[in-house]
C-alpha positions as CSV (number, residue, x, y, z in Angstrom):
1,X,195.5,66.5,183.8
2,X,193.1,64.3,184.7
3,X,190.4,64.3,187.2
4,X,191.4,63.1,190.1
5,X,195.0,65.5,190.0
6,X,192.6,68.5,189.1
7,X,190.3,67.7,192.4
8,X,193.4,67.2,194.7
9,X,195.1,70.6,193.0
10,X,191.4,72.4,193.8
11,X,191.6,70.9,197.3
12,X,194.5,71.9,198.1
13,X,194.2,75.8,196.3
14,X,191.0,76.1,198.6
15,X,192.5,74.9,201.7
16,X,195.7,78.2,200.9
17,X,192.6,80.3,200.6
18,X,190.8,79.5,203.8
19,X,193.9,79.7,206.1
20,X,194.8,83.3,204.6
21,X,190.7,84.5,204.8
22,X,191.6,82.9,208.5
23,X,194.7,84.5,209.0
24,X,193.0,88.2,207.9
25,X,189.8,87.7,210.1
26,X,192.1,87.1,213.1
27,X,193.0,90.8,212.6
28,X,189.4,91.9,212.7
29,X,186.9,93.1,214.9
30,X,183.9,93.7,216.1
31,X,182.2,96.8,215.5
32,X,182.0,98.3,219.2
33,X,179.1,100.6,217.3
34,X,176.5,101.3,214.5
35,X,177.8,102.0,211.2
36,X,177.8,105.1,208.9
37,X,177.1,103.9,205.4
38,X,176.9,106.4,202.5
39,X,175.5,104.6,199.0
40,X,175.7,107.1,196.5
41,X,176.8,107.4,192.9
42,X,174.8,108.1,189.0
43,X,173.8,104.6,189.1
44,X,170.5,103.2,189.5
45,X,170.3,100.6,192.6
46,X,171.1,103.1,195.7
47,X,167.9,102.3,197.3
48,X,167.6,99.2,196.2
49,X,170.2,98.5,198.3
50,X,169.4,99.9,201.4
51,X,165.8,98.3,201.6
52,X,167.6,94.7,200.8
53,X,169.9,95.9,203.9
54,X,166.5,96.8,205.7
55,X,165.2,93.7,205.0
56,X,168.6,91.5,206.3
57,X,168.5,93.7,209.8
58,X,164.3,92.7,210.0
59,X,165.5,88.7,209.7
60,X,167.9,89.0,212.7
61,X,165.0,90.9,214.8
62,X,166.4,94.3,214.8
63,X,164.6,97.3,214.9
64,X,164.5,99.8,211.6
65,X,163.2,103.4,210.5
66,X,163.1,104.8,207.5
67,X,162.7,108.4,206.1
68,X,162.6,109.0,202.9
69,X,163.2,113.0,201.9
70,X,162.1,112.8,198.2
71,X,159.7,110.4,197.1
72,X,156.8,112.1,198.7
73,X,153.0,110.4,197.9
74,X,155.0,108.4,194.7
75,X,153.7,104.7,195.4
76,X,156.9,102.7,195.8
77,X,156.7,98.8,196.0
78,X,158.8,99.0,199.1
79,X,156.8,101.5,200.8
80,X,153.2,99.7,200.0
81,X,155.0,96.2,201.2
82,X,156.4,97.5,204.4
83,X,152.9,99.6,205.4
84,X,151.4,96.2,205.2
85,X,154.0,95.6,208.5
86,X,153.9,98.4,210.7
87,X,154.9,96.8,213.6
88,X,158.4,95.8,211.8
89,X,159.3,99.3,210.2
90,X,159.1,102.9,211.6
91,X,158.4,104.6,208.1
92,X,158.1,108.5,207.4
93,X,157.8,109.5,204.1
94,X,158.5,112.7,203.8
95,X,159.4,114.4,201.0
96,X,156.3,116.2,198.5
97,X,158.1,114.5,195.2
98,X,160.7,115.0,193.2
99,X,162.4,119.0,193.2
100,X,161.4,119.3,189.6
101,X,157.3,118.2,190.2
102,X,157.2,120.3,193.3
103,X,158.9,123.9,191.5
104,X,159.0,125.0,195.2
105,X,162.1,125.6,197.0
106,X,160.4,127.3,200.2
107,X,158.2,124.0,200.3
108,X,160.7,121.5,199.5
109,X,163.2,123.5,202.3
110,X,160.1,123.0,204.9
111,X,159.7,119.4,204.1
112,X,164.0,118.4,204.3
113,X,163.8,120.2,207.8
114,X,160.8,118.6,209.2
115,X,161.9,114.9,207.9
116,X,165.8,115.9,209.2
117,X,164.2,116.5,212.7
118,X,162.7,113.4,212.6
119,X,165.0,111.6,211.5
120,X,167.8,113.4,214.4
121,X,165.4,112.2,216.6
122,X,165.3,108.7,215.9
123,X,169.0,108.6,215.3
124,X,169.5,110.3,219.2
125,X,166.9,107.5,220.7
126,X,168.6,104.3,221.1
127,X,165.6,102.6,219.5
128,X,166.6,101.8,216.8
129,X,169.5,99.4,215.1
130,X,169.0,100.8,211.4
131,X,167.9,103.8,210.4
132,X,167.7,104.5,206.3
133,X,167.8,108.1,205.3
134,X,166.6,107.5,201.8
135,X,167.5,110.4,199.4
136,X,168.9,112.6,201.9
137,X,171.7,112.9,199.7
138,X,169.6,115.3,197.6
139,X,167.9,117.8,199.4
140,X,171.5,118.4,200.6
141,X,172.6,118.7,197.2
142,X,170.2,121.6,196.6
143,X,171.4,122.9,199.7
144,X,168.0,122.8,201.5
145,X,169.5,121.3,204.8
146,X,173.2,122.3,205.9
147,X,175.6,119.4,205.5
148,X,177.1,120.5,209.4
149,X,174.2,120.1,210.7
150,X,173.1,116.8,208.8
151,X,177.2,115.3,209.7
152,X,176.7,116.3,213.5
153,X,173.1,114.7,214.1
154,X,174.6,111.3,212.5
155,X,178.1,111.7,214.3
156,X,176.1,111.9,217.7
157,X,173.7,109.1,216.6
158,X,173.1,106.2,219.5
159,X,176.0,103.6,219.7
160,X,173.6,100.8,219.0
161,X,172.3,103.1,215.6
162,X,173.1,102.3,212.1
163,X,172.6,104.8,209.5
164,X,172.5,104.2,205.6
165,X,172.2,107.3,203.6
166,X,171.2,107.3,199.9
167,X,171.0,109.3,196.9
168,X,173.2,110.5,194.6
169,X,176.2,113.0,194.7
170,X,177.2,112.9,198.7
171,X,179.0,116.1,200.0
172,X,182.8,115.7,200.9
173,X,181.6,116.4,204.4
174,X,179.8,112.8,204.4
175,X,182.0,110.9,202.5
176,X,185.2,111.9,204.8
177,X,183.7,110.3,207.8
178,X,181.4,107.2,206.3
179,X,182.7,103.8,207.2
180,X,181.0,102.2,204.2
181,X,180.9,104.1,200.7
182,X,179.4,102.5,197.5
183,X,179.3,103.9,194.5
184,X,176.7,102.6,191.7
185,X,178.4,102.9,188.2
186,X,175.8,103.0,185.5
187,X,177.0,100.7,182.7
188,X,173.2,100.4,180.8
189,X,169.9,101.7,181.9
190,X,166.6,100.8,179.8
191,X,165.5,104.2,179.9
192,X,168.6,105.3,177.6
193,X,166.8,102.9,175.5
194,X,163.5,104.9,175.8
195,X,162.4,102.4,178.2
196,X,160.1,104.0,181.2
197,X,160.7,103.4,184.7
198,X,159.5,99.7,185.4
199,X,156.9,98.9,188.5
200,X,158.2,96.5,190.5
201,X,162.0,96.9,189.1
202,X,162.9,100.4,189.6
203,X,159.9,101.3,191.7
């Protein structure tokens, strides 16, 4: 085949694909509200993902929150780049570190239900476009937060409210009524390797 024949058969294969990508977005539409997104999954990348989808709502002028329920005083390359913009994000950290640092379930129970307030707040208030719930997904592994009560606050967020939870293992109860679910896969992590956690690539 030469060439020429192989350009025109391209062509023509790309012009079948745009009038059926046409044909399905005719059957689309707008979302009327915000969007519940769950990322969860044994993978690493959950929150890597939802501060690159922090960062795409900032470029169209939205407005964004954050809480984060587990990282606690950790120094996070996101966290230092976004407190040197505070008039872009709305950014509560939280949590006192990870479960098995802190040793303290009474603690880490007080911090979940201070950071779930806030965070029902913010979801109520109409402020906000995005709002990320970084890690929530754990504290309500370990039960420190009831799932009801987490699944009503985001079910009775704002119309004009996003919410992106992350961490991994998501209850039933939040995966049933998420309109976006990803799960990360992990397929080869460094640290299998005996590789520590990198600054700037998984922190």
């Amino acid at each position: 085949m030469n060439t020429k024949t192989e350009n025109a058969e391209h062509t023509e294969a790309m012009k079948n694909v745009q009038s059926a990508h046409r044909e399905k977005m005719a059957t689309k539409k707008s979302a009327e509200r915000g969007l519940f997104l769950l990322i969860t999954g044994d993978g690493k990348g959950k929150s890597t993902s939802a501060f690159g989808t922090v960062i795409r709502a900032l470029g169209w002028g939205h407005k964004v929150g954050v809480v984060q329920y587990v990282k606690g005083n950790w120094k996070t390359g996101e966290r230092q780049f976004f407190q040197r913009f505070p008039d872009l994000v709305t950014w509560h950290t939280m949590g006192q570190g990870f479960t098995w640092d802190t040793q303290d379930r009474e603690q880490d129970i007080a911090a979940s239900k201070a950071a779930w307030e806030i965070s029902r707040e913010m979801l109520a208030s109409g402020e906000y476009d995005l709002v990320v719930l970084d890690e929530l997904n754990i504290v309500l592994r370990y039960d420190y937060l009831l799932v009801e009560d987490v699944l009503e606050g985001i079910m009775a967020r704002h119309e004009r409210t996003s919410v992106m939870v992350t961490g991994r293992d998501a209850k039933d109860l939040l995966r049933d009524k998420a309109d976006l679910i990803t799960e990360m896969t992990p397929i080869r992590h460094p640290f299998e390797a005996g590789i520590k956690a990198k600054r700037g690539i998984d922190y």
